[in-house]
C-alpha distance (Angstrom), angle and dihedral (degrees) to the residues before:
residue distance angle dihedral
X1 . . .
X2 3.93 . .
X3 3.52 94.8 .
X4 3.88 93.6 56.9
X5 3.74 84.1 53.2
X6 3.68 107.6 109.7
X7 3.16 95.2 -169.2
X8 3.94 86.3 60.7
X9 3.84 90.0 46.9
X10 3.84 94.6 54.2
X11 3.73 84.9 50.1
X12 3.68 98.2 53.2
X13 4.22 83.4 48.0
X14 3.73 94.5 54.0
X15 4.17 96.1 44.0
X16 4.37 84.4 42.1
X17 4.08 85.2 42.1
X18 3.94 92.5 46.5
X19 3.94 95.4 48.1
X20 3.72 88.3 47.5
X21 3.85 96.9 49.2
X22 4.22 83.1 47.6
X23 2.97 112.5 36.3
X24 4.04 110.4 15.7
X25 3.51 136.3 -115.8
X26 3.79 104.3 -56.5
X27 3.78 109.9 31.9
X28 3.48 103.2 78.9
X29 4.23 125.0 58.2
X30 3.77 132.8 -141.0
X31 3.83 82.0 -117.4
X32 3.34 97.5 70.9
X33 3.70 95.6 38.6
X34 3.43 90.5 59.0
X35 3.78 90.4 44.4
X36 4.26 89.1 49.1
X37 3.88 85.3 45.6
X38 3.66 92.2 50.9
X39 3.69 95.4 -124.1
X40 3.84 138.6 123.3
X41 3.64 114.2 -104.5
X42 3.58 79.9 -120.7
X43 3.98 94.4 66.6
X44 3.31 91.5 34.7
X45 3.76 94.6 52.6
X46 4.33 79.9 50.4
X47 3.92 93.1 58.0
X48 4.20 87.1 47.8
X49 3.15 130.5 7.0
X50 4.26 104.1 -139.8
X51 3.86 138.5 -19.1
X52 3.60 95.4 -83.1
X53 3.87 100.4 59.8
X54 3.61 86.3 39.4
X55 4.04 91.7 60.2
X56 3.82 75.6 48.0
X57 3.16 96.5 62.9
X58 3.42 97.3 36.3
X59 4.00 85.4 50.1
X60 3.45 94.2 53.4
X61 3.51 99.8 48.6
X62 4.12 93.6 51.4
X63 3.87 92.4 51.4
X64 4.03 85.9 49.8
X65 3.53 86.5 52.0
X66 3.75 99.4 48.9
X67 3.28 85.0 49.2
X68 3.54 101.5 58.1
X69 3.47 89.6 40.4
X70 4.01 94.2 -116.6
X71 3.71 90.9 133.3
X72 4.08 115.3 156.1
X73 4.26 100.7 -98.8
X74 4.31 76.4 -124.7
X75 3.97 107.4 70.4
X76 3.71 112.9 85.3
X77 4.08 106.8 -134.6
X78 3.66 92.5 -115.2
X79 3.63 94.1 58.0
X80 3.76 85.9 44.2
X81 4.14 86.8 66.7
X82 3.57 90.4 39.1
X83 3.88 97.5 67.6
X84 3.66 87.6 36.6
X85 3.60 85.1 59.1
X86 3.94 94.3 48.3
X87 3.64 87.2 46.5
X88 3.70 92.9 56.3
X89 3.97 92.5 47.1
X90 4.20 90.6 46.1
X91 3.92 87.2 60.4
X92 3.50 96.6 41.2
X93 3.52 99.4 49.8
X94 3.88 92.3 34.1
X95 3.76 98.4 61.9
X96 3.48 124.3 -23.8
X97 3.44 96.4 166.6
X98 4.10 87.4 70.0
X99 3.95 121.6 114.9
X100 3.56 89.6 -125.3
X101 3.26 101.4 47.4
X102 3.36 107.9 92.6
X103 3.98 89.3 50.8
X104 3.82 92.2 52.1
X105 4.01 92.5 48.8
X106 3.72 86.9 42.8
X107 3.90 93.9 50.4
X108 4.28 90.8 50.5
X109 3.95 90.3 50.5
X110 3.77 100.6 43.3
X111 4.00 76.0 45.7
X112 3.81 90.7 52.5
X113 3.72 93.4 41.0
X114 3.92 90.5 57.1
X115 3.51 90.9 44.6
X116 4.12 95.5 56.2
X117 4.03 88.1 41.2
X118 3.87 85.8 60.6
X119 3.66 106.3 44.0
């Protein structure tokens, strides 16, 4: 199945991650990521289930990447913190009542904190 794929799902990460890094967190709609991904919003909907897991995701997958250092040559450090920084302020203000919360927010700032010690 195409949403198994992951292949696909790496694709629908880098098109979610590219619109994020471009345009910020609320210009862009999983419409037209689906649409860019040429997917349904049905199997797209499959792979995640809404924008905010998908910024998750997407999150998640920076902050592993800072911290392995696999950083695209392209994004200046500052700019680096400053979507950490918007990532931090999209959980808190999305729901900071959530379980997970606290881990995600801590995850961006210890994030954040390794990026300043290294630049």
């Amino acid at each position: 199945m195409k949403y198994k794929d992951v292949r696909i799902t790496d694709r629908v990460y880098s098109v979610a991650s590219s619109h994020i890094f471009s345009t910020g967190l609320k210009r862009w709609h999983m419409e037209q990521l689906a649409e860019e991904c040429g997917l349904t919003k049905r199997t797209l909907y499959k792979i995640v289930p809404n924008k905010e897991k998908m910024v998750e995701q997407v999150m998640l997958r920076f902050i592993n990447s800072v911290q392995q250092g696999q950083l695209q040559k392209d994004l200046e450090p500052v700019f680096i913190i400053e979507m950490l920084q918007a990532f931090v302020l999209y959980f808190i203000r999305s729901d900071p009542t959530s379980a997970q919360s606290p881990a995600k927010i801590r995850a961006a700032v210890d994030c954040l904190l390794h990026g300043i010690s290294r630049n």
